[in-house]
Each structure stands twice: as structure tokens, then as C-alpha cells.
N, C-alpha and C positions, 0 to 999 in steps of 0.2 A: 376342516370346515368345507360344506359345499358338497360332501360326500352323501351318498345314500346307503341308507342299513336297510336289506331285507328283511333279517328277523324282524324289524321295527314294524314293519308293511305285514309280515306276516302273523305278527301278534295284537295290532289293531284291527287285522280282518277277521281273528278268530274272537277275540272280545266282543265285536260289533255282532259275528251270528252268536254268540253267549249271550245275549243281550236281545237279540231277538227271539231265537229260537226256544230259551230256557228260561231267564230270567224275566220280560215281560209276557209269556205263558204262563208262567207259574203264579206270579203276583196279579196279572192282571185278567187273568181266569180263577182263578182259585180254588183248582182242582181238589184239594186235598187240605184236611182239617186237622193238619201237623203243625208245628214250629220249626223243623228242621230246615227248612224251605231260607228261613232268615239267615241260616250260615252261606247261602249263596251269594250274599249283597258284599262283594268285593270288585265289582267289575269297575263300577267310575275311578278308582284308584286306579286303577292298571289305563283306563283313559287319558289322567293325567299323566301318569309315570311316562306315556309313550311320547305324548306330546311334549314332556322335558326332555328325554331323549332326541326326540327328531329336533328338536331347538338347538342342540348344541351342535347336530350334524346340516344345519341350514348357512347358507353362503352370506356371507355381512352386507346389513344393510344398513340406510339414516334411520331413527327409529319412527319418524315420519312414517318415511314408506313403507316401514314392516307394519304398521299403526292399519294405510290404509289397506294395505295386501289382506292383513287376518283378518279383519272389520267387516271389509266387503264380501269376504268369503263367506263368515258367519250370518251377518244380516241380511241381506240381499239373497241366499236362501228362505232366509226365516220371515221377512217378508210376504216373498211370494209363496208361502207355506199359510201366513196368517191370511192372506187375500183368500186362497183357496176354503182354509177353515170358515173364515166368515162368508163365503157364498154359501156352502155347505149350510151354517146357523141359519141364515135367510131363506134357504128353500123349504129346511124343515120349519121354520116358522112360519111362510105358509102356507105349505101343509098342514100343518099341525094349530095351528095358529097363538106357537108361544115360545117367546126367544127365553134367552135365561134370566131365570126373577131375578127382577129388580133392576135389569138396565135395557135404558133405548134401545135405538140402533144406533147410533152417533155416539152413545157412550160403550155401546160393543165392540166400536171400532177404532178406538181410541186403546180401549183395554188388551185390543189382540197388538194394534199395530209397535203399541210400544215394547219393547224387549222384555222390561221389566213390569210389565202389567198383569191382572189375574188373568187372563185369558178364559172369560166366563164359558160355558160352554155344556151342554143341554144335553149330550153327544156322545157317546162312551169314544175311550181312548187318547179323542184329539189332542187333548189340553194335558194328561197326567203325566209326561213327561218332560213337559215345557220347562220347570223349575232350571234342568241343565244350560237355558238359552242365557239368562242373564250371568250365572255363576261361570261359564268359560268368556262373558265380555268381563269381566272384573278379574278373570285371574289371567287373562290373554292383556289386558291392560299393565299387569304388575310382572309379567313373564320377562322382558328385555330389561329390568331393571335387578331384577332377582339371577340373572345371569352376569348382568357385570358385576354383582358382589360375589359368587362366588368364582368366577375367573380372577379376582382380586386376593383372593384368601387361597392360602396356603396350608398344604399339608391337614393334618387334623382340625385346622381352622375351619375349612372347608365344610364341616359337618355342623357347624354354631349354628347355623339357621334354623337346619332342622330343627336343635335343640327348643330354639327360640319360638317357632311355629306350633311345635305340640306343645309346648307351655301355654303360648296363649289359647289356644283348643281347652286346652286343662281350664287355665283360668276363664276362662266362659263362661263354661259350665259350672262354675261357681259363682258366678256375677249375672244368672239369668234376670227375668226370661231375655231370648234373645229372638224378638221374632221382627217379623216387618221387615223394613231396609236393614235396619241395621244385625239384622242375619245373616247379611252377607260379610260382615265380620268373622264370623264361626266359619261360613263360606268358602271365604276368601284363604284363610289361615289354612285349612282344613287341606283342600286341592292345591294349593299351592304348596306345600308340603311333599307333596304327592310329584308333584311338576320339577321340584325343587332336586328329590332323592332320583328323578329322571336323568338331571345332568351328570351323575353319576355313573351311566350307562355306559363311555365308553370307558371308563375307569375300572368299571367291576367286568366288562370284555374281557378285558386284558390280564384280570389279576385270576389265578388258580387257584384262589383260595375262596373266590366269589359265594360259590355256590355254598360253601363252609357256611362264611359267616351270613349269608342272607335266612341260612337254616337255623343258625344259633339266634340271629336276632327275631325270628319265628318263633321258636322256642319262647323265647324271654316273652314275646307280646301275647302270645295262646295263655302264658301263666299269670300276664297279667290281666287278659279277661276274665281268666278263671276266677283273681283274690277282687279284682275289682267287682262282681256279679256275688261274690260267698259275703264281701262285706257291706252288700244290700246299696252301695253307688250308682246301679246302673242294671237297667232288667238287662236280661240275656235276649231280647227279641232287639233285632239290629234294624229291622225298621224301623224300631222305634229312637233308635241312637242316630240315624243317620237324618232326617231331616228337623232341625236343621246339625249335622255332625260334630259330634263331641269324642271325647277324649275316648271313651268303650270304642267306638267306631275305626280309631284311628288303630288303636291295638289290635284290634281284630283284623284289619285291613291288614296290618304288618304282618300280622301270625299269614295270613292266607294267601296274602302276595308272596311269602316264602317258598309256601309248600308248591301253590301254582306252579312256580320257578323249576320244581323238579320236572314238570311236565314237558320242556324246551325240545328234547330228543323224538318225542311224540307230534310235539304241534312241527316240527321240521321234517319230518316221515309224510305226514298228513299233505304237507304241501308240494310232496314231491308223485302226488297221487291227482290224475290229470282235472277231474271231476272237483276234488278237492280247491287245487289250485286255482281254476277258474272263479269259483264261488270266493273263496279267499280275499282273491283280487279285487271282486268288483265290490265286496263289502268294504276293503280297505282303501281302494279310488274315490269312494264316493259316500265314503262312512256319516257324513253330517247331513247327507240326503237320504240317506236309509235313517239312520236317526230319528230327521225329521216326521220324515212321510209312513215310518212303516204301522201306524198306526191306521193309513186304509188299508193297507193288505190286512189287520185284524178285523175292520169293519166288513171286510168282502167274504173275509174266512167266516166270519160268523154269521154273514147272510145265508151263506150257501150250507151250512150248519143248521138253519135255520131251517129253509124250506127247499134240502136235497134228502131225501126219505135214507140212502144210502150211509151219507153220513151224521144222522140223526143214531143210526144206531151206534155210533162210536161212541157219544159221550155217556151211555152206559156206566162205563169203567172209567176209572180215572185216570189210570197209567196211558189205557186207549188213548183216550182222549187227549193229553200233554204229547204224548208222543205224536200224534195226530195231526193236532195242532200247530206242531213246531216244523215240523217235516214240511205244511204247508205254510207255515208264514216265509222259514229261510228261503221257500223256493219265488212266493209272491214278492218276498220285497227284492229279491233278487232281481226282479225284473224293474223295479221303481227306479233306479239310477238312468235306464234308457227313456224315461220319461220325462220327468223330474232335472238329473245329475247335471246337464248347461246349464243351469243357472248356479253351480259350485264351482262352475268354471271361468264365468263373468269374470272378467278383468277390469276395474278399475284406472282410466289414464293416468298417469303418476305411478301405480301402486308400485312400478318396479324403477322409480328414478332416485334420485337420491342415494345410488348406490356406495355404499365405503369400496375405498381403491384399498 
């Protein structure tokens, strides 16, 4: 305990530019009039997975003070994320002279400030990612109690939860709809799951057989997207399983956080390349402010997309254009941490008292 894992630092910084570079380029431009694009939606698993992993390698604390350590850390960015979005709504309204139908301003500000609010929004980008804000308070709330059950359990014990997690994922989805608050049931089940097979991490380190069976249990979850999708359960488009996440999601998540896993030799090369490393770094220092905010590096990209005659001719082609795009978003949000990232770093008085001896 107490220790730090690089790989961990180095696979939360490559996730985070996957996420920028790839995954919200692709979905949220929509270059291309394929389906294949949906077999990419595996990244928020490997978010939680990392976050169980770095949990089990974190120094003991009261759970008070870990309460307020993660709390402050998550909100108190998102905050002053929602401040900025709602200046942003009020300038263009007026200019424009129109906030989003159907609410005030007093009820805009209400809906951004709370965590769990819609986050209306008139604005391409701001708000479509926001869903993540409430779903890591609810599973960052059940994280210290979901480790002392399995520090508690033993041997092939140890793996009952998971059992119990994707069961209830399953049962869900047979007891829909499940929308509103009580989504974050599916939610919660779902990532946490995910959080859960993280504590796991330095367990499969250690074992030489790791990479074996994280391949065979790939295997088995690829085969059961495949019978689950032939026996008409579940379409094959994984956007459409994952919010809010059901049982096709979690299978597929498993099949592709497997194969990811051969990638380890590669993403540890990469980091040992100077350019590489740098970028690496600052995506994983400051991962929940890149998160946040990298949706004005797309509103900037897209400005200058707009009206730079230069790169007007790029989006032509599609491949141009994604590759284009991603090149400059990893390098714009790259720089939002130095603007942005202090308020990730806010400390809370208390948040480190309470310490376990």
C-alpha cells in the first residue's frame, strides 16, 4: 500500500488521449457512415479498471477523509467547469438572444450547478460528456466499501462480486425501462464491476499465467456477444447498449479489454519515446481536467475549421479530416491542464487528517 504503479499512470494517459484523440472525434464529428466505429466504445472500462487498480495501491486512510479527498477533487473541478459553461450559455444568449428551450436563467443554473442535473445546453460539445460526472460520484462513493469486501474474501471467494455485479447488469435489463435516477443502478453495477476486477491488478502482475487467462476470458465474452446479438437480445451497435449499460456492453467490454491487454509491450515502448512521454504525462496528471474542458479545444478546432480557407480543404475526405482533427485536439487539450489543471489540485483542510496508523 502507499506504492505507485507506472504502468497505471501510463495507461490512464493513453486511455485519456483515446478518448480524445479517437473516440470523441469519431462520435462526435461523424466522419464516417459505418457501424464499425461502435466496436471502439471500451475506453470508460479501462477508466474504472485503473481507478480500482490505483485504489488498492493508495496509502490508508479514515473513510471520511478519503470521502473528502475524491469529492473535492471531482467537484470543485466540475464546478468551476459548470461556472465557465454557464458564462459561455449567457454570452451566446445574448448574442443570439436564446438560452436553451424551456429554462430560465436561475433554472440553467441550478441544472448545470448540480452534479446530477441535465446540463441544458444550446452549444455543441459542452454538456455530451457530462453523463460521466454523476456516475464516478456514485461509484467513487461505493469504491472503499467494495474493497473491504474483497480484502475480506478469500481465494476464489474474491471473484463472488463480480459474479454478483454482472448478474445484476443481466437482471436489469430484464426489469427495464431503467431510466432517470434510478439508472444509475445499471450505472453503478456496471463500473463498478469494472472498479472492482481493478483490485485485481496487482494479483494478475504477479501471476504468469495473467495474460493466458485474461485472453481465454476474452474469448468466452467475444462468443457471447456474438450468441447474444444471433439470438436477437441485443443489437450489435454498442452505443446503443451502453447508455444506460447492460449486460451486451459488459461482454464486449471484457472481449476488448482482453485483447487491449496484448497491447502492454507497445503502450511501454511508446512511453519510453521523449515526445510520447511528455504528452502521456500531462494527460494522466491531469486526466479529469482534460476530461472536463476538452470539449473547448473542439469548439476552437472547429472555429478555425470554420473560417481558416487552409483547413477547410481538409474536411474533403474523411480519413483527412479524423486524422486532422485528432492530431489537433491531443495537441490543444494538451495545453488546457496549464490553464485549467489548479483547480485539480485544490486541497480541501481535513481531506488528508484522519489518517489510519
Amino acid at each position: 500500500m502507499g506504492t505507485r504503479d507506472q504502468s497505471l499512470d501510463i495507461y490512464r494517459g493513453l486511455i485519456m488521449i483515446y478518448i480524445v484523440g479517437v473516440i470523441h472525434v469519431i462520435f462526435w464529428l461523424q466522419p464516417f457512415a459505418i457501424t464499425v466505429e461502435y466496436f471502439l466504445l471500451f475506453e470508460m472500462a479501462v477508466i474504472f479498471f485503473v481507478t480500482g487498480a490505483s485504489h488498492t495501491m493508495s496509502r490508508p486512510k479514515s473513510l471520511l477523509s478519503l470521502y473528502i479527498t475524491r469529492f473535492s477533487r471531482i467537484l470543485i473541478p466540475y464546478l468551476i467547469f459548470s461556472v465557465i459553461c454557464l458564462l459561455m450559455l449567457f454570452v451566446n444568449g445574448a448574442l443570439k438572444n436564446e438560452l436553451p428551450a424551456g429554462y430560465s436563467k436561475t433554472a440553467l443554473i441550478l441544472e448545470w450547478l448540480n452534479p446530477f442535473g441535465k446540463r441544458p445546453a444550446n452549444i455543441a460539445y459542452i454538456n455530451w460528456h457530462g453523463w460521466f460526472v454523476p456516475v464516478y460520484l456514485v461509484v467513487t462513493l461505493l469504491i472503499p466499501h467494495a474493497y473491504k469486501l474483497f480484502e475480506k474474501m478469500k481465494g476464489l471467494l474474491k471473484a463472488v462480486p463480480l459474479l454478483l455485479l454482472a448478474g445484476l447488469v443481466y437482471w436489469t435489463d430484464l426489469h427495464g425501462p431503467w431510466v432517470g435516477k434510478i439508472a444509475y443502478i445499471k450505472y453503478a453495477s456496471y463500473y463498478l464491476f469494472w472498479v472492482y476486477l481493478g483490485f485485481f491488478y496487482p494479483i494478475l502482475k504477479q501471476a504468469s499465467a495473467a495474460k493466458w487467462v485474461l485472453l481465454s476470458f476474452s474469448g468466452v465474452s467475444l462468443y457471447a456477444v456474438y450468441w447474444l446479438s444471433a439470438a436477437g437480445q441485443y443489437p450489435l451497435d454498442m452505443q446503443l447498449n451502453k447508455f444506460p449499460p447492460n449486460f451486451m456492453f459488459l461482454m464486449f467490454c471484457l472481449g476488448a479489454f482482453g485483447v487491449a491487454s496484448l497491447g502492454k509491450p507497445l503502450y511501454l515502448a511508446l512511453y519510453k519515446v521523449r515526445l510520447f512521454k511528455r504528452i502521456i504525462d500531462q494527460y494522466s496528471n491531469y486526466s479529469l481536467t482534460i476530461y472536463l474542458y476538452h470539449p473547448l479545444a473542439f469548439l476552437l478546432i472547429g472555429f478555425l475549421f470554420r473560417e481558416v480557407e487552409a483547413l477547410r480543404v481538409l474536411t474533403d475526405n474523411p480519413y483527412v479530416l479524423t486524422l486532422s482533427y485528432s492530431i489537433l485536439a491531443v495537441a490543444f487539450v494538451y495545453v488546457l491542464p496549464y490553464l485549467f489543471g489548479r483547480f485539480e489540485r485544490i486541497k480541501i483542510p481535513g481531506s488528508f487528517a484522519g489518517r489510519k496508523k
